[in-house]
N, CA and C of each residue as an Amber inpcrd file, in Angstrom:
protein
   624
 154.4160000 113.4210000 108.4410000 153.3230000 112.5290000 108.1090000
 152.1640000 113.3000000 107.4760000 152.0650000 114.7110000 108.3180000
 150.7670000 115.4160000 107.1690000 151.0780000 115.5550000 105.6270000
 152.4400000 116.4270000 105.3470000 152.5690000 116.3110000 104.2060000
 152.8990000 115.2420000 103.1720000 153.0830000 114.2030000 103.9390000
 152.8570000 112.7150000 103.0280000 151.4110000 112.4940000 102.8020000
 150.4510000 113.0390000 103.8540000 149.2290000 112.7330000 103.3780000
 148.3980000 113.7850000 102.6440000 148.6010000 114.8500000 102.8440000
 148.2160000 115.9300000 101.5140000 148.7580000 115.3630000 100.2190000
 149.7110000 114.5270000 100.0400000 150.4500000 114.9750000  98.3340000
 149.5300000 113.1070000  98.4700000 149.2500000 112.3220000  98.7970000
 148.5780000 111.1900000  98.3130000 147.1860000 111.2990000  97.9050000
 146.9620000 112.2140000  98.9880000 145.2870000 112.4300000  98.6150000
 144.7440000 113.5200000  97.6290000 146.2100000 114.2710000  97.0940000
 145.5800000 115.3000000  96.1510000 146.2610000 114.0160000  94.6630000
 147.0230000 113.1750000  94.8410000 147.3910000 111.7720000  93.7130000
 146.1790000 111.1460000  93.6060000 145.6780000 110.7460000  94.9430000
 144.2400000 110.0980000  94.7460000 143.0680000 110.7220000  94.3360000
 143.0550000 112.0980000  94.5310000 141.8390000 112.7630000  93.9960000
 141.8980000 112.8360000  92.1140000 143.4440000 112.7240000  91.6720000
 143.6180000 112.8990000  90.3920000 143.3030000 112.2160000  89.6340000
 143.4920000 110.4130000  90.4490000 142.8900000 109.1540000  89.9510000
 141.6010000 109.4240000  89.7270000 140.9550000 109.6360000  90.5210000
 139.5520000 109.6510000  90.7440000 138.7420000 110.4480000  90.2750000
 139.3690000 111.2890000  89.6360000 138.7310000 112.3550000  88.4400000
 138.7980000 112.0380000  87.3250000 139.9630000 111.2170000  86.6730000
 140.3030000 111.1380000  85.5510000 139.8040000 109.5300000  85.2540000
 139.3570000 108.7790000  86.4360000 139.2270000 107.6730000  85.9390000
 138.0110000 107.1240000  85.0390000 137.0340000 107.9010000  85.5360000
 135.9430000 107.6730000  84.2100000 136.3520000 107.8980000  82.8100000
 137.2240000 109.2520000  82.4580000 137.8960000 109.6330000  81.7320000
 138.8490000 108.3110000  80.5270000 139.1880000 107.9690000  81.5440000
 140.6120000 106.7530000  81.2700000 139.7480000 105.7250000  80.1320000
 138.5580000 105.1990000  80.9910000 137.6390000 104.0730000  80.9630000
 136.8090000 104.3310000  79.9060000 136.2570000 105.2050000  78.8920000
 135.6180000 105.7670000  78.0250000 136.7980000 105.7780000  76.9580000
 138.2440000 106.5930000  77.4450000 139.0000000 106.5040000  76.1610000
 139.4220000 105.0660000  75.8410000 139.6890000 103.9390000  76.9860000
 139.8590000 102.7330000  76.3070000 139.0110000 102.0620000  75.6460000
 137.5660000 102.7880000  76.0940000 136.7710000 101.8290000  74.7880000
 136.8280000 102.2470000  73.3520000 137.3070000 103.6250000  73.2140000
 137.3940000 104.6010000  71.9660000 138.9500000 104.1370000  71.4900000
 139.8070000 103.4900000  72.1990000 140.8590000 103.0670000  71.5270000
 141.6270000 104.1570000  71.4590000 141.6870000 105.3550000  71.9290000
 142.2460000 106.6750000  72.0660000 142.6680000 106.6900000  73.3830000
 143.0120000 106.2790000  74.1030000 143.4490000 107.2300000  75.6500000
 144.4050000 106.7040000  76.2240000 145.6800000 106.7010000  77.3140000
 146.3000000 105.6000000  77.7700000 146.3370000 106.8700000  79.0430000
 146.9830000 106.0550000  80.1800000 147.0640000 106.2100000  81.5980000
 148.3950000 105.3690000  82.2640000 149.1380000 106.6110000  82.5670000
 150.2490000 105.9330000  82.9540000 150.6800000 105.6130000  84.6620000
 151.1600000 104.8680000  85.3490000 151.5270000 104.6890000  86.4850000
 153.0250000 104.4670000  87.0550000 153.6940000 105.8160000  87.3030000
 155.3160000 104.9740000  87.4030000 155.8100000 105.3900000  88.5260000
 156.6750000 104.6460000  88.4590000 157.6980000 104.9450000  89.8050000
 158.4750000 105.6240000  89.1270000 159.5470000 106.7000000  89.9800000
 160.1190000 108.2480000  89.1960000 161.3200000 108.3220000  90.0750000
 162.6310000 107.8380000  89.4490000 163.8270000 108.4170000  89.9780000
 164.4460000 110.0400000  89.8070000 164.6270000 110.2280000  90.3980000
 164.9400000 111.7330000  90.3860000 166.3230000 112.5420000  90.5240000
 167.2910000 113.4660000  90.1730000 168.1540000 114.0530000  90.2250000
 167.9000000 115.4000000  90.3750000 167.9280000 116.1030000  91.2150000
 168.4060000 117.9540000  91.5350000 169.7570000 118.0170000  90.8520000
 169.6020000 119.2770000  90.2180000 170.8500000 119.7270000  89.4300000
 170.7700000 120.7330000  89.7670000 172.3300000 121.4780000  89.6420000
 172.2920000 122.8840000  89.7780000 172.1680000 123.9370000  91.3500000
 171.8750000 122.7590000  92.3370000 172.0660000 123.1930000  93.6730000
 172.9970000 122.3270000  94.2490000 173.2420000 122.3570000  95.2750000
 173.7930000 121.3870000  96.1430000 173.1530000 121.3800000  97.3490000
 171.9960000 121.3330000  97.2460000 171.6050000 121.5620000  98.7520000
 170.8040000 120.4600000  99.2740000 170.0770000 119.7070000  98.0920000
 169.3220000 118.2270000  98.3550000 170.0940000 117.7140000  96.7920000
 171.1530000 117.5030000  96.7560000 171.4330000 117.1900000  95.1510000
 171.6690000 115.3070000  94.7170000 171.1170000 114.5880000  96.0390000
 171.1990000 113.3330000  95.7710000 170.0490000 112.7070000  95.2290000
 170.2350000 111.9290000  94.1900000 169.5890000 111.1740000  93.4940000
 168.4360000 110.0080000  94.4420000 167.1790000 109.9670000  94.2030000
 166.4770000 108.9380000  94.7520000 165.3620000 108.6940000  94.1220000
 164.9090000 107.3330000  94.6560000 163.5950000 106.6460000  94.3270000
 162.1700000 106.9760000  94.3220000 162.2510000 108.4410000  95.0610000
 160.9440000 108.4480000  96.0860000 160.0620000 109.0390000  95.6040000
 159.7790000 109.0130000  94.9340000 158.7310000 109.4110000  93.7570000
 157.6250000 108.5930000  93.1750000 156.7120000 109.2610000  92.4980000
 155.5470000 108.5600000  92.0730000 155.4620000 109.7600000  90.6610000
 154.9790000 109.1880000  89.3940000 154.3090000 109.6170000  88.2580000
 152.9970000 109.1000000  87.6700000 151.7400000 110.4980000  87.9740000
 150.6730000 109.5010000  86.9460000 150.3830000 110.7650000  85.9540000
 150.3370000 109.9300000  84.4020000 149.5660000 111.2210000  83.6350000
 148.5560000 110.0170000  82.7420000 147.6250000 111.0530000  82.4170000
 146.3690000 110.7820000  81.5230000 146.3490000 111.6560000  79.8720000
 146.0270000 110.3580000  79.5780000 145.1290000 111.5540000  77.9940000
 144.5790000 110.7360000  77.1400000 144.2570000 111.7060000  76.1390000
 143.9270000 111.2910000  75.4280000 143.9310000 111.7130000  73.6560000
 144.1190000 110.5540000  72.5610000 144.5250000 110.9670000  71.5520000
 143.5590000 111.9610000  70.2880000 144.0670000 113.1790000  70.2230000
 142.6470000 113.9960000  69.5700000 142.9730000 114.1220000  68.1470000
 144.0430000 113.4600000  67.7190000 144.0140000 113.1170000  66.2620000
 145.0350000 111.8410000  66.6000000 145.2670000 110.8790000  65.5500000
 146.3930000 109.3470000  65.8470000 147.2950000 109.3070000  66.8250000
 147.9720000 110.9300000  65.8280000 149.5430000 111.2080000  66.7190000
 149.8870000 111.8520000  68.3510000 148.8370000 112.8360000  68.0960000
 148.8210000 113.8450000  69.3820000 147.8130000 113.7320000  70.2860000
 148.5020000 113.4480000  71.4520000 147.4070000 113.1930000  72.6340000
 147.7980000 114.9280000  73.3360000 146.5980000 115.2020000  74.2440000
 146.3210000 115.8750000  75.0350000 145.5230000 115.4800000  76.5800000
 146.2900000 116.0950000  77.4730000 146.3430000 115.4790000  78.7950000
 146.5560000 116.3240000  80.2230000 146.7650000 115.3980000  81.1120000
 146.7580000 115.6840000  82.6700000 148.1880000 114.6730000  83.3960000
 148.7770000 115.8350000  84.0860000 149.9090000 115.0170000  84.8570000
 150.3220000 115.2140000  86.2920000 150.8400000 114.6300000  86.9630000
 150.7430000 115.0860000  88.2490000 152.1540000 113.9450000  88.7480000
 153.1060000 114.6680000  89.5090000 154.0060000 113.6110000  90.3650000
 154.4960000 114.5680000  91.5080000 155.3190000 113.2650000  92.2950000
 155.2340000 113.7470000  93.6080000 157.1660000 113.2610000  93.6590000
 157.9460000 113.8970000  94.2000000 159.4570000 113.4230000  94.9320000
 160.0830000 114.0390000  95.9980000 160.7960000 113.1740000  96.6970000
 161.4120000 113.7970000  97.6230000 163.0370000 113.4150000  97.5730000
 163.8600000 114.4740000  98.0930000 165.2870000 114.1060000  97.6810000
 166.1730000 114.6190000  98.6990000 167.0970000 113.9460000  99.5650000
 167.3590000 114.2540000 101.1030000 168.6240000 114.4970000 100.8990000
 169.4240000 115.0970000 101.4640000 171.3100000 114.7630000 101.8180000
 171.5400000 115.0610000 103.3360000 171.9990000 114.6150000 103.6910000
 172.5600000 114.9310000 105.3650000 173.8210000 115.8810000 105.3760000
 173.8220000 117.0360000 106.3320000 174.5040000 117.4500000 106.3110000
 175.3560000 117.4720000 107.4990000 176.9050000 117.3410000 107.8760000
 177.2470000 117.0320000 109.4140000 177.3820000 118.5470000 110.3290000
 177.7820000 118.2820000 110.9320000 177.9400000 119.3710000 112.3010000
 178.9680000 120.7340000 111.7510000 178.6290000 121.6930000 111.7840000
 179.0120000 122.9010000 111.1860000 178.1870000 124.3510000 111.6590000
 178.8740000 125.4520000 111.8040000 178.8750000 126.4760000 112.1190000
 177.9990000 127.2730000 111.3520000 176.7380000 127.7810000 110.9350000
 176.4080000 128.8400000 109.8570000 175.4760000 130.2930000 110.6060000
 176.5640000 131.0360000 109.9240000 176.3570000 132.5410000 110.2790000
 174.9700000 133.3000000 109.8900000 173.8880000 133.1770000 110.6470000
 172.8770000 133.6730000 110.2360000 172.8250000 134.8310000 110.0440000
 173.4440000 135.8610000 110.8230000 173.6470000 137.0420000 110.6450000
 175.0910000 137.9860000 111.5020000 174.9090000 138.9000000 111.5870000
 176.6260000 139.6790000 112.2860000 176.0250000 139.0850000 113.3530000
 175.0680000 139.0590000 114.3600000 174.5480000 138.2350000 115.4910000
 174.4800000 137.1820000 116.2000000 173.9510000 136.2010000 115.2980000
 173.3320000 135.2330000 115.2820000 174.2980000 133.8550000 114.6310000
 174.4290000 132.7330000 115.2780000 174.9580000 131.6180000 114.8780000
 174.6930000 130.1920000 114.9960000 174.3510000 129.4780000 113.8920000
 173.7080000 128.1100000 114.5320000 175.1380000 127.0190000 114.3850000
 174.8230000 126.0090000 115.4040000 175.9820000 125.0870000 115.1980000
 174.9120000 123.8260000 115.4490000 174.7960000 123.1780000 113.9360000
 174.0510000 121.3520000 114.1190000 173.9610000 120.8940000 113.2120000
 173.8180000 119.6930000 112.9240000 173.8100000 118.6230000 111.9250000
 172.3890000 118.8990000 111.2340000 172.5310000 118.7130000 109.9630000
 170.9690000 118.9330000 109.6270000 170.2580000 118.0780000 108.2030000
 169.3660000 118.0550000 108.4380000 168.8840000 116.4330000 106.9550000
 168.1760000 117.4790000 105.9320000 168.9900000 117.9770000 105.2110000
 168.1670000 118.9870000 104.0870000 166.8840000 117.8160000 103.4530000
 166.0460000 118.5730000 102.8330000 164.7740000 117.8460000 102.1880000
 164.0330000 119.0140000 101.3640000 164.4720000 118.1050000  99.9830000
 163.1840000 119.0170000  99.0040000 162.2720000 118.1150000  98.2100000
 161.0540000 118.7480000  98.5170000 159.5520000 118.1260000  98.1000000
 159.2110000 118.9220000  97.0500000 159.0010000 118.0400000  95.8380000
 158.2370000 118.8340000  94.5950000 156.9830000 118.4190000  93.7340000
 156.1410000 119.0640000  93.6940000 155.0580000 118.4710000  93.7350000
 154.8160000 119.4790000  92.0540000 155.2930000 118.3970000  90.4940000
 154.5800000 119.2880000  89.7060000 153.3670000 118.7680000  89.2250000
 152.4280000 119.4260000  88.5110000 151.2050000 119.2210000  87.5690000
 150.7400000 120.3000000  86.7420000 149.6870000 119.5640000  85.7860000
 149.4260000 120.5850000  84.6100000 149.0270000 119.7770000  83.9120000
 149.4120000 120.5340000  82.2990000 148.8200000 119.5920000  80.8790000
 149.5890000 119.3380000  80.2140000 149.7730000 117.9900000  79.5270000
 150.5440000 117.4340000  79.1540000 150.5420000 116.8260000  77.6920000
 151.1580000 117.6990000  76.5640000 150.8790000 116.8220000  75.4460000
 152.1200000 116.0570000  74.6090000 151.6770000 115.1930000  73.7030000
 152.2600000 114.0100000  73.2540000 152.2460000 113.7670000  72.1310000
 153.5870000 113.4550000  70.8360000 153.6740000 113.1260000  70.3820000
 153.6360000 111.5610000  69.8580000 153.6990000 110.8260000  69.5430000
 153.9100000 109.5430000  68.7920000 154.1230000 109.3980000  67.3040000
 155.6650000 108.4040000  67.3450000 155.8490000 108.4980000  66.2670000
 155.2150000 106.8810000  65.1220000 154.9210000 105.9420000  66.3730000
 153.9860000 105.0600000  65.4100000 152.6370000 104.6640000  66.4560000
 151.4490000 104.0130000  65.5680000 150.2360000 104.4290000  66.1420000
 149.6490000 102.9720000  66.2300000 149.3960000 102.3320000  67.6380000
 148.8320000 101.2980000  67.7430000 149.4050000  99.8240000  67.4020000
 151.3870000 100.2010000  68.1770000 152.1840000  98.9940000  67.3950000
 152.4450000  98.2540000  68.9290000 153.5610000  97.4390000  68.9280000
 154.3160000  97.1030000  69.7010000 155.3330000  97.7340000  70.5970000
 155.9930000  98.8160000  69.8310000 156.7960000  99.9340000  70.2710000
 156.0790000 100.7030000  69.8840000 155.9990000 101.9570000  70.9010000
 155.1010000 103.5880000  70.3880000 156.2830000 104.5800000  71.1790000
 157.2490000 104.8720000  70.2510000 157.8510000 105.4460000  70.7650000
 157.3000000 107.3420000  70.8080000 157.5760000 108.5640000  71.8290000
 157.1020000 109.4490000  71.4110000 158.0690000 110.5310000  72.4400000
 157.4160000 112.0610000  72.2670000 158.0230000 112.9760000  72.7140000
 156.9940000 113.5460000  72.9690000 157.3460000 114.3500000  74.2340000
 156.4210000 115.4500000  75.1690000 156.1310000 116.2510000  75.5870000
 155.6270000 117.5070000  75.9390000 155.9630000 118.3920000  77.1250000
 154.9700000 118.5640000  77.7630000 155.5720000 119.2790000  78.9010000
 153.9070000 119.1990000  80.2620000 154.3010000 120.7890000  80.5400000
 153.3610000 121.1690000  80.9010000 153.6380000 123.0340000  80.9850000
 152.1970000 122.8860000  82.0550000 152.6520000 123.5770000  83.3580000
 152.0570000 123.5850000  84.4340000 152.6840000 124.5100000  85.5640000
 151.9870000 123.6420000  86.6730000 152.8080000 124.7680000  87.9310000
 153.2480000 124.0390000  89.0820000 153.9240000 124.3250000  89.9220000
 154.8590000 123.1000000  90.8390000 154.8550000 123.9860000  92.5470000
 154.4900000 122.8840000  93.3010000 154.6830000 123.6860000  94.6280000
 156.0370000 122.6810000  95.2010000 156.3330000 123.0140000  95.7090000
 158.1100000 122.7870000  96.5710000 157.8980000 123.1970000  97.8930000
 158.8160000 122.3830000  98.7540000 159.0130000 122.7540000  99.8810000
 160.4140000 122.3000000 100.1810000 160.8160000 123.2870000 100.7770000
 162.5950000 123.3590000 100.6360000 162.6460000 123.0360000 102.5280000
 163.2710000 122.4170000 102.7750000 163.1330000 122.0430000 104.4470000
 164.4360000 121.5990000 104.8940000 165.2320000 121.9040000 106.1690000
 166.2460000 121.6650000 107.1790000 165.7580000 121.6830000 108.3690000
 166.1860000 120.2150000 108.1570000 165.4800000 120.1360000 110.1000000
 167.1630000 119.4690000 110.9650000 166.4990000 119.8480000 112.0640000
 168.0960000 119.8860000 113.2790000 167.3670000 119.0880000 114.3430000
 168.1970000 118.7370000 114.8460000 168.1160000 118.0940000 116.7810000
 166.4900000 118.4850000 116.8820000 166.4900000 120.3350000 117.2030000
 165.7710000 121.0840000 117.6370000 164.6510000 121.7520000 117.0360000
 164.7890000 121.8150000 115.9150000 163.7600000 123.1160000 115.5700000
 163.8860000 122.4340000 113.7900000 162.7270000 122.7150000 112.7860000
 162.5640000 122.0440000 111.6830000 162.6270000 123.6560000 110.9360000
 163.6100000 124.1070000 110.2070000 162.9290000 125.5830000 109.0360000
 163.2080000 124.7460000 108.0530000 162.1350000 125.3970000 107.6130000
 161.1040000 125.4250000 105.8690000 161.1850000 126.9600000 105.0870000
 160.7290000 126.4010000 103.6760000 159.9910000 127.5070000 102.9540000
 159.2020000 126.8440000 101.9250000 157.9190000 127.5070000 101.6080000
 157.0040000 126.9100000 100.3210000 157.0050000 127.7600000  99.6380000
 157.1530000 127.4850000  98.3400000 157.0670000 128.3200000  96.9170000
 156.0310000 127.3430000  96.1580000 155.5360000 128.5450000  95.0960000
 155.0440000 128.0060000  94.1540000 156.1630000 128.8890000  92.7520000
 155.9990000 128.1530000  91.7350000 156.1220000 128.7290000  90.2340000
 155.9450000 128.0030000  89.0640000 156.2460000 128.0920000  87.8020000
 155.7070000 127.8790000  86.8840000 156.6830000 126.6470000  86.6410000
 156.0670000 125.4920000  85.7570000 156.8010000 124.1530000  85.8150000
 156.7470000 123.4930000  84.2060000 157.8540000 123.1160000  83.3810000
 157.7590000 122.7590000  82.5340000 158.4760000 121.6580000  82.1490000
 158.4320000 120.8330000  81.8070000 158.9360000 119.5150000  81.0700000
 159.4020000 118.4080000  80.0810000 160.4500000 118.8650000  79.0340000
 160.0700000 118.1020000  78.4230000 160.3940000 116.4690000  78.4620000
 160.1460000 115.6600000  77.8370000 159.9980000 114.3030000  78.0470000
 160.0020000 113.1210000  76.5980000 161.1190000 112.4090000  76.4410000
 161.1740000 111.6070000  75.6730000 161.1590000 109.7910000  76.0900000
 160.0430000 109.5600000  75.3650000 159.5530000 107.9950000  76.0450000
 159.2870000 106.6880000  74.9620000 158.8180000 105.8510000  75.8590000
 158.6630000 104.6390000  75.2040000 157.6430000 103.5620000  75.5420000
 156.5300000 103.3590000  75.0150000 155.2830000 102.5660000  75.6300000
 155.6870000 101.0750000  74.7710000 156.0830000 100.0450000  75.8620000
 155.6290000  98.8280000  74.7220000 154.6660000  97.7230000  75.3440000
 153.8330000  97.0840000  74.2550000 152.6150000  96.6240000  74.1120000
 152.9780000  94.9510000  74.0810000 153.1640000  94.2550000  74.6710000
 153.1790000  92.9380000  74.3420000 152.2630000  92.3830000  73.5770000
 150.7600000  92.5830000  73.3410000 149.5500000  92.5360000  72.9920000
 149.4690000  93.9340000  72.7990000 149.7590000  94.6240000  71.2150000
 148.7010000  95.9670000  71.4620000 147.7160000  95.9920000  70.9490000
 146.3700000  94.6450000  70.8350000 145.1890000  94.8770000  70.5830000
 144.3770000  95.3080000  72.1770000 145.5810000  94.7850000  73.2810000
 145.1570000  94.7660000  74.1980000 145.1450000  96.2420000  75.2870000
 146.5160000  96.9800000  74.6920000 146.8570000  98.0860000  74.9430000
 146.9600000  98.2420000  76.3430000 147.7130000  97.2490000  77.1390000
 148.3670000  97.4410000  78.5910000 149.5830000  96.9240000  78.2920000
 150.1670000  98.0320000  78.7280000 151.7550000  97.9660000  78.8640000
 153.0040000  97.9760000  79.3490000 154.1230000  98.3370000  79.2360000
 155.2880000  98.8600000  79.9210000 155.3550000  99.9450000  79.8330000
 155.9160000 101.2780000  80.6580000 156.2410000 102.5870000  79.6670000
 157.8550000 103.2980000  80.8870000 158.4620000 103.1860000  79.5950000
 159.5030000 103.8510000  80.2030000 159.9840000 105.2570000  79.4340000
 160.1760000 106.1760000  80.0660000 160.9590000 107.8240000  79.4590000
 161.5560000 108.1490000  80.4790000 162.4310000 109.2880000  79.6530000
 163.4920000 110.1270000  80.4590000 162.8940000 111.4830000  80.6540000
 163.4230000 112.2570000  81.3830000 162.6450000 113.4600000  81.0430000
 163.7330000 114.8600000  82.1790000 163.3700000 116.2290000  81.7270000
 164.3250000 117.1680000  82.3760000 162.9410000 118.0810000  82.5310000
 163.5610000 118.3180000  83.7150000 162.3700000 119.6870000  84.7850000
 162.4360000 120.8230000  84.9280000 161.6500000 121.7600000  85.1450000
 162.2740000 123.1300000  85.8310000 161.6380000 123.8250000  85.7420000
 161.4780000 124.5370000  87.2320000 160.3790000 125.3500000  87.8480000
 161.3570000 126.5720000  88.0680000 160.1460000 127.8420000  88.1380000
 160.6780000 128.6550000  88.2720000 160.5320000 129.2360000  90.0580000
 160.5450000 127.9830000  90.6030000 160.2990000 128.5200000  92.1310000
 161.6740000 129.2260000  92.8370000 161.0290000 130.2110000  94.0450000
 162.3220000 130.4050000  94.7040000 161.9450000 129.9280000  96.5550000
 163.2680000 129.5820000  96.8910000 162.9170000 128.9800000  97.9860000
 164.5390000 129.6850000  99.0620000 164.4770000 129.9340000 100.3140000
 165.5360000 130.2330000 100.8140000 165.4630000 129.3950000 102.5280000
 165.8730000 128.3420000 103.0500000 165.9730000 128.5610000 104.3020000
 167.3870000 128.7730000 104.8740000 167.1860000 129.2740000 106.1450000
 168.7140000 129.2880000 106.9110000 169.7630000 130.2650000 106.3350000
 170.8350000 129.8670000 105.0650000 171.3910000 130.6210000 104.7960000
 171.6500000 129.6250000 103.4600000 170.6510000 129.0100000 103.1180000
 170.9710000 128.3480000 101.4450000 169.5260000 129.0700000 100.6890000
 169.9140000 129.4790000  99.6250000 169.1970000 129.4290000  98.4170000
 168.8600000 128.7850000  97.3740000 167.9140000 128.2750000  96.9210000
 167.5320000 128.4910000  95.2100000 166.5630000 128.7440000  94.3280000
 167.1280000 129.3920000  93.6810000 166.5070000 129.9940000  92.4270000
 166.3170000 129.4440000  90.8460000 165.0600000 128.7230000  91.3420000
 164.9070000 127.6950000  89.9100000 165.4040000 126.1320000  90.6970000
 164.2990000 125.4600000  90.3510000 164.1170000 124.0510000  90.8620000
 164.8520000 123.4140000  89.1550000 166.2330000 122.5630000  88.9590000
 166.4840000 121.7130000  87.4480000 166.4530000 120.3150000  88.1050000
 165.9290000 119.4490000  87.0480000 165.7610000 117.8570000  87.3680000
 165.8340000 117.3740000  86.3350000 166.2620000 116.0130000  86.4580000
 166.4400000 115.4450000  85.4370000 166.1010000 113.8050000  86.0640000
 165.5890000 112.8680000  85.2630000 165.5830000 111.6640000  85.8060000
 164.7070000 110.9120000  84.8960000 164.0530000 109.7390000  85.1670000
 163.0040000 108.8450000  84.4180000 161.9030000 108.2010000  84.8520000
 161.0860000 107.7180000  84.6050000 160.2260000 107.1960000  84.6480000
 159.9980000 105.8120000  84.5540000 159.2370000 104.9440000  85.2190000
 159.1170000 103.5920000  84.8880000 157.9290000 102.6670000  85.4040000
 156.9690000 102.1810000  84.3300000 156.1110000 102.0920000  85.2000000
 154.7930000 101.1530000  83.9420000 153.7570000 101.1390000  84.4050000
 152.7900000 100.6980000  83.5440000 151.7950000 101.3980000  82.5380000
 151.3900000 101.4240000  81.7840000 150.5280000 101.8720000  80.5800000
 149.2800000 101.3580000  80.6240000 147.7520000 101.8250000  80.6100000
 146.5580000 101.3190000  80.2490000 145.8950000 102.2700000  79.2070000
């Protein structure tokens, strides 16, 4: 429950910085603000490698010539697998035997800029990248006892999307993209590793 409430209130502090921000670029006809819900995929491990819902995406910006916006992004996911009852050799010593609910938390942000390939239509279709930094927490918890590890490393993104405008004099919208992840964190508990956080998944959500 704490770390559900650290990663909302550092989401809410992001709102709340950027929102004057937001509110100035919509009167300038330059800025949009996105809000989505974020399905998610781990690739490349097997250790939380199931796909889920549990995510949140918000980014901001704003446009500093038609095409190219410059910006702020921030999301939050979590991605679980259960694992059943099994033997693992901690060391020539040492041996655990229990069921355990792997869990990885990734928390990236940074700056985020944006292409568009048409300006102020119905469809704005565009391309992205976000280059930032990502904290993770790699976690197995048992019956008994919960091990963790937190990393930080460097986080980059790129991202291909789609804003559409039912009204774009009005400029609130739909916005849907795909997008692929990857941090350079390292994380180890128990006797699993990884090296380098890969994701892949989409976005879906509203535009202002």
């Amino acid at each position: 429950m704490k770390k559900i409430t650290k990663i909302v209130g550092v989401i809410l502090l992001f709102a709340a910085i950027t929102s004057p921000s937001i509110a100035q670029a919509q009167l300038l006809k330059g800025g949009y603000f996105n809000v989505d819900w974020q399905f998610n995929i781990p690739i490349g491990n097997d250790y939380a490698n199931r796909g889920s819902g549990w995510g949140m995406n918000f980014e901001g910006g704003y446009y500093i010539i038609p095409q190219m916006s410059l910006g702020l992004y921030v999301s939050y996911h979590t991605n679980n697998k259960y694992i059943g009852e099994q033997v693992l050799h901690l060391s020539s010593t040492e041996s655990l035997y229990a069921d355990q609910q792997h869990s990885i938390y990734q928390v990236p942000f940074g700056m985020a800029a944006r292409w568009r390939f048409i300006e102020y239509g119905m469809f704005e279709p565009y391309i992205a990248v976000k280059l930032g930094a990502m904290y993770a927490r790699m976690e197995s918890e048992t019956q008994v006892y919960t091990y963790y590890d937190k990393s930080w490393g460097f986080n980059v993104q790129p991202e291909l999307g789609m804003t559409f405008y039912p009204m774009p004099s009005k400029r609130i919208g739909m916005h849907l993209a795909i997008y692929y992840n990857y941090s350079t964190n390292k994380s180890k508990v128990l006797t699993y590793n990884i090296d380098g956080y890969n994701n892949i998944g989409f976005h879906l959500g509203l535009s202002f």
